[in-house]
N, C-alpha and C positions, 0 to 999 in steps of 0.2 A: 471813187464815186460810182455808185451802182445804178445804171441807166432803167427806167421803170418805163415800156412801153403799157399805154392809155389805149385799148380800143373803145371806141365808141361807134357802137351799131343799130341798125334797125330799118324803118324801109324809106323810101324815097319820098321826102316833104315830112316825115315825122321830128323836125329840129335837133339832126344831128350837126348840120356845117354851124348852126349858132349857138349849141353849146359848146362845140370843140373850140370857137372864136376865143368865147368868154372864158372859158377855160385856158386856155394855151398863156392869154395875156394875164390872169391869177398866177396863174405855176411857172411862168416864162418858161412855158415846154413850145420845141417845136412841133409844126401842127403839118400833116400832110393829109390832104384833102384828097379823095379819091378820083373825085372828076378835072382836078389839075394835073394830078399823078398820070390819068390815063392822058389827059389831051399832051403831054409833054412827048410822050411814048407812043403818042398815035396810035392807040387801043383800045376800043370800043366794043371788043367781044365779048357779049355778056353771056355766051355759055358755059357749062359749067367748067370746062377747060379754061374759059376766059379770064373767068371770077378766079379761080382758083392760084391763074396768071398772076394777075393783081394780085392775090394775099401775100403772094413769092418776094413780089416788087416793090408790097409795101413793106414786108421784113426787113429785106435785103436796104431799104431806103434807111430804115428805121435803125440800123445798126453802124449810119456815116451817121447819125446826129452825135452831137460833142455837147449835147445837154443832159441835165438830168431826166428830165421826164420827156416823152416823144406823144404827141397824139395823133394816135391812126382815126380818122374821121372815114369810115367806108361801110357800107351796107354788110356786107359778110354773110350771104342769107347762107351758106353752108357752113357745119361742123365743119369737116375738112379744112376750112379755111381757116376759121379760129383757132384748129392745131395748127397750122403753118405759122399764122401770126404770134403764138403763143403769149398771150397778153399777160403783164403781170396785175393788170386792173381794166375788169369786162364792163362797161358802162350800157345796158339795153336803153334804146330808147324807144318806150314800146308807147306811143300815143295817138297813133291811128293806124284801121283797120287796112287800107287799104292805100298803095304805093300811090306815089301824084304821077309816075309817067304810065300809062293804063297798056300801051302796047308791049310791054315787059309786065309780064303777069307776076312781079317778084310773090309777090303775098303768096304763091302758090308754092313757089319752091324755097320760101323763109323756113329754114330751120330754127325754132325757138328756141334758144339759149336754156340749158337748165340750172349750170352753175354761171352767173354772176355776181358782180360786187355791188351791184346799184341797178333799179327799175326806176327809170325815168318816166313816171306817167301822167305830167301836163308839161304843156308848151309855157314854161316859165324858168329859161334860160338862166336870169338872174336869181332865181331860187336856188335850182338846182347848182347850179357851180358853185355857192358857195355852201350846201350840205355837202357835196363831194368834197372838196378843198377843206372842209373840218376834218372829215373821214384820212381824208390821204395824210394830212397833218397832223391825224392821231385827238384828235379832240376829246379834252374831259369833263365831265362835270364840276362844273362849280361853286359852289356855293354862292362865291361872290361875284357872278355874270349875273346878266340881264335875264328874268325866269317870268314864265307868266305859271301860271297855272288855270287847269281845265278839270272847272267840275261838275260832274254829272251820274247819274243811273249807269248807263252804258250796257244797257237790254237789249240785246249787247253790243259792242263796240262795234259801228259800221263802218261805211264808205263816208259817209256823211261827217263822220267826227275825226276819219282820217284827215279829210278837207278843212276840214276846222283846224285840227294840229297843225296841219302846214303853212295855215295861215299865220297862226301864231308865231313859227320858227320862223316866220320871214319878217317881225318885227321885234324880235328878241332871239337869245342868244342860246338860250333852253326852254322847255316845257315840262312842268310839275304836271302829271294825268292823277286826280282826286277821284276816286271813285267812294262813291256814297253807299252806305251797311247797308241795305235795301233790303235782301236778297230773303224773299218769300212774306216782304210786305206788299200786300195787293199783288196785282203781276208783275213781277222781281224775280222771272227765273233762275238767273244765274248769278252762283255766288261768288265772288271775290277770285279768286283764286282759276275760277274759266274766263272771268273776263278780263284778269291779266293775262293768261295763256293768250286770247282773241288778240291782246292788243301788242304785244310782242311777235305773236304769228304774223303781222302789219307791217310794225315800225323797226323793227329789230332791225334789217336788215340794210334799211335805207339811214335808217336814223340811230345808231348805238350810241350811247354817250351822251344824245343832246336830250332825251326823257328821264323821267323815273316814275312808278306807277305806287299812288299812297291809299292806303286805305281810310279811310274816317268816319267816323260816328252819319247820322243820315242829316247830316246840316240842310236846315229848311230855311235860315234865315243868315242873312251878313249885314252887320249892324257900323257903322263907324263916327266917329264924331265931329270933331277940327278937321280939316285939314290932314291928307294922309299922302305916305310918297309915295303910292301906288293908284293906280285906273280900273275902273270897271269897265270893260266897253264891249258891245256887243260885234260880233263882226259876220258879215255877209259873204254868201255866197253863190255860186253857179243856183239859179231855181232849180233845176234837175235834181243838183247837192243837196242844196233846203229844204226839201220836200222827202228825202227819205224818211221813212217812218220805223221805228222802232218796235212799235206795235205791229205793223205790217207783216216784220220780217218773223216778228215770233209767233203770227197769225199762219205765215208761210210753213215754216220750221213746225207747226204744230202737226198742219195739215200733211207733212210729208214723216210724220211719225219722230222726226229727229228733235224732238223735243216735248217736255211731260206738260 
């Protein structure tokens, strides 16, 4: 059995100890928590000798686990450390700006990850571990899972409909992306084929496996009759979210030249 050590990092109060919880208890992986690790070892140095201490300690812990899977839960704000640790699966959990203990300026000396396996970017635990736990378990498409599908313009594909998708993965099991033949009716700049590049430059990385991106005729209407074994439903989210605008961003994009 080949041991797969899990880091999961990011800065202090961003929902790292509560995904590695709900995690560890999905994957029955051991879970070593940073700030147990040091209070056990009486080490509270957080210079960069300190931290770097830690990465050693959590290695060296992380290679007496007799599991399959190990979860390093520890801020890691240096390269250096993440080569010590040498993670076989880099979880960032980047979902605020700024560290919760304010006398440790971490945010200043956070090195941001460039190669991960997953960007964790809301405080939604139960979300999240189980799009990882698909991920780690290899998840495929299926025909025969639970699918919603999302259809829309997507001039072009924002933050707004990111948020939307993820709403949807969290009450089904894949998402069908429909994008409507628009492109250069009325303002419909972008055609087909940039606004799957947009929406795979997005999702790819967190989500492979659980989308697919279809193209269709510019359906204006959905008609049904009896009784159907599917739902239309509209679903809500953060105002910030809702209020993206479409037109906004290609009013933005126009004025900065990067678009015709």
């Amino acid at each position: 059995m080949k041991k797969k050590i899990i880091l999961i990092m990011g800065l202090a109060g961003s929902g790292k100890s509560t995904l590695a919880k709900k995690l560890s208890t999905k994957l029955n992986a051991d879970w070593l928590n940073a700030d147990k690790v040091r209070s056990k070892f009486n080490d509270w140095d957080f210079s960069r000798k300190g931290v770097l201490r830690q990465a050693t300690r959590m290695k060296n812990l992380s290679k007496l686990s007799k599991k399959k899977y190990v979860i390093t839960d520890f801020i890691c704000p240096y390269k250096k450390g993440r080569q010590i640790l040498k993670p076989n699966i880099l979880i960032w959990v980047d979902t605020i700006q700024r560290a919760r203990f304010k006398k440790i300026k971490l945010e200043r000396i956070f090195q941001e990850p460039i190669n991960y396996d997953f960007k964790v970017t809301t405080k939604n635990c139960d979300f999240w571990s189980q799009v990882i736990l698909k991920k780690i378990k290899d998840y495929k498409w299926n025909s025969k899972s639970s699918t919603a599908i999302m259809l829309g313009r997507y001039q072009p594909f924002h933050l707004g409909h990111e948020r939307l998708f993820m709403k949807c993965l969290e009450k089904v099991d894949q998402v069908l992306i429909c994008v409507k033949d628009v492109h250069k009716i009325e303002d419909n700049p972008f055609n087909f084929a940039q606004i799957k590049k947009i929406i795979n430059s997005k999702l790819h990385k967190n989500f492979n496996n659980s989308f697919k991106i279809l193209k269709l005729p510019n359906i204006t209407n959905i008609f049904y009759g009896r009784k159907v074994g599917y739902k239309i439903r509209q679903l809500f989210l953060e105002k910030k979210i809702q209020t993206i605008s479409g037109t906004k961003i290609r009013k933005y994009l126009r004025a900065k030249g990067k678009l015709n």
